[in-house]
C-alpha positions in Angstrom: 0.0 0.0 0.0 1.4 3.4 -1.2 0.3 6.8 0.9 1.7 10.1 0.1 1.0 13.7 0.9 3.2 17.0 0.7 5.5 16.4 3.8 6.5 12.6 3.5 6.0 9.4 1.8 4.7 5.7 3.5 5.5 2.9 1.4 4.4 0.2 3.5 1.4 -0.1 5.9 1.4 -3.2 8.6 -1.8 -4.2 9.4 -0.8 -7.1 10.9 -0.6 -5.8 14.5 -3.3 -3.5 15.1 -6.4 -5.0 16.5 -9.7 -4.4 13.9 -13.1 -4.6 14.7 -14.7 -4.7 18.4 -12.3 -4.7 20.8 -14.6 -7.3 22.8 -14.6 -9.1 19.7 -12.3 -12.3 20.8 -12.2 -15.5 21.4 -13.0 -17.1 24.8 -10.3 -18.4 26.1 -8.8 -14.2 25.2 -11.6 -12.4 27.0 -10.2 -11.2 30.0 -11.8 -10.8 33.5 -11.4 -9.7 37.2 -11.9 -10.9 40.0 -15.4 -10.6 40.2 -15.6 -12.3 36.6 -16.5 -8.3 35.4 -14.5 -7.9 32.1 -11.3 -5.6 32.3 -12.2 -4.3 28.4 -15.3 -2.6 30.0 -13.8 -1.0 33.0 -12.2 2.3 31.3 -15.7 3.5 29.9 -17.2 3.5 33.3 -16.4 5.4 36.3 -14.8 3.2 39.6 -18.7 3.2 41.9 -20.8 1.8 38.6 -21.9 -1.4 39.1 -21.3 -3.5 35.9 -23.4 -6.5 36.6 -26.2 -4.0 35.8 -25.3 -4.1 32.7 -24.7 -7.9 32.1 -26.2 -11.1 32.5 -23.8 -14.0 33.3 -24.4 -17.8 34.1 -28.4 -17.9 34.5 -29.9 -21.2 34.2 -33.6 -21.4 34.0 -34.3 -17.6 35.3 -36.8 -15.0 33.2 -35.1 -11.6 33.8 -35.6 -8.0 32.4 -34.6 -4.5 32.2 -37.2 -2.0 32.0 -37.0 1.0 30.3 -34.7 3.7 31.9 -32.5 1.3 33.6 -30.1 0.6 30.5 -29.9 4.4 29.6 -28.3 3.4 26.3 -25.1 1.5 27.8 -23.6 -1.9 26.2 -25.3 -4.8 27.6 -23.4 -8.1 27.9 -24.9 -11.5 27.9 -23.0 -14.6 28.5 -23.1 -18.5 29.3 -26.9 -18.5 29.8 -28.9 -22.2 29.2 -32.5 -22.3 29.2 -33.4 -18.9 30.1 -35.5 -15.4 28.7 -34.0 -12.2 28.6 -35.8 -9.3 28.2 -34.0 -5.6 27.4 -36.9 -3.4 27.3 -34.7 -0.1 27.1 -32.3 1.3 24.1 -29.0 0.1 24.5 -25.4 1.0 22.3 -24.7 -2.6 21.7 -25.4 -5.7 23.0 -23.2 -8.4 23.0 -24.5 -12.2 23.4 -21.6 -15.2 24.0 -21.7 -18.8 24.8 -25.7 -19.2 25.3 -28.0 -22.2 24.3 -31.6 -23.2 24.6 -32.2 -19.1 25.7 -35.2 -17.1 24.5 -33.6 -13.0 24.2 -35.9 -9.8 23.5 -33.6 -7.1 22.6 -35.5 -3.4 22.4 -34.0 -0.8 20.5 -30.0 -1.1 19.5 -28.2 1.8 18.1 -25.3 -0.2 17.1 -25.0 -3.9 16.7 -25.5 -7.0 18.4 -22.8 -9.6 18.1 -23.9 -13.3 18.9 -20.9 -15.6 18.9 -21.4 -19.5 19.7 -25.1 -19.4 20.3 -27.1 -23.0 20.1 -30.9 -23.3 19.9 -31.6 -19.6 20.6 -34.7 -17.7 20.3 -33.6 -14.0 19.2 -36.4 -11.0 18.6 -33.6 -7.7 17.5 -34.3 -4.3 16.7 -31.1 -3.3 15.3 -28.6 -1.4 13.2 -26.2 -4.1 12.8 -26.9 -7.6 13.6 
């Protein structure tokens, strides 16, 4: 790839190294996590006293949970290792991301951005998105 302008002259580009795409956008075994099982990648958007699992659901097996409208307030939403369970997120959200889930019935309201579902089996999805 050739780039020039006025000043200087690039003949090479390396894409190679730079990371493209979501930066949540990786496998399993490379998604990081604290302590708590929170994910590091999400803890520079939000301030230190914000509880994340508000805006996650992790591990339910079974359960029929919800957000109502207001409680997102158009944050990312994280969903992850669910089985047999129904989501419902009932307010606008920036993205929503939806790992490792199977057998799971998920409601997703209003999405400005995209919804990434990676290794899903025998799921139930109702979107309104930009980007699915």
């Amino acid at each position: 790839l050739l780039l020039s302008n006025v000043n200087q002259t690039v003949t090479h580009v390396d894409f190679s190294t730079s990371i493209m795409g979501c930066p949540i956008s990786r496998t399993r075994a490379e998604r990081q996590t604290d302590e708590q099982g929170v994910s590091k990648l999400y803890n520079s958007f939000r301030s230190d006293d914000e509880d994340l699992s508000m805006y996650m659901y992790k591990n339910l097996d079974g359960e029929v949970v919800g957000k109502l409208p207001g409680q997102l307030k158009g944050e990312d939403f994280v969903i992850s290792d669910c089985k047999n369970s129904s989501m419902y997120l009932l307010d606008y959200s920036a993205a929503v991301t939806i790992d490792d889930c199977s057998d799971c019935q998920i409601f997703i309201g209003p999405c400005k951005g995209s919804v990434f579902i990676r290794d899903c089996h025998k799921c139930v999805l109702m979107v309104s998105c930009q980007q699915l």
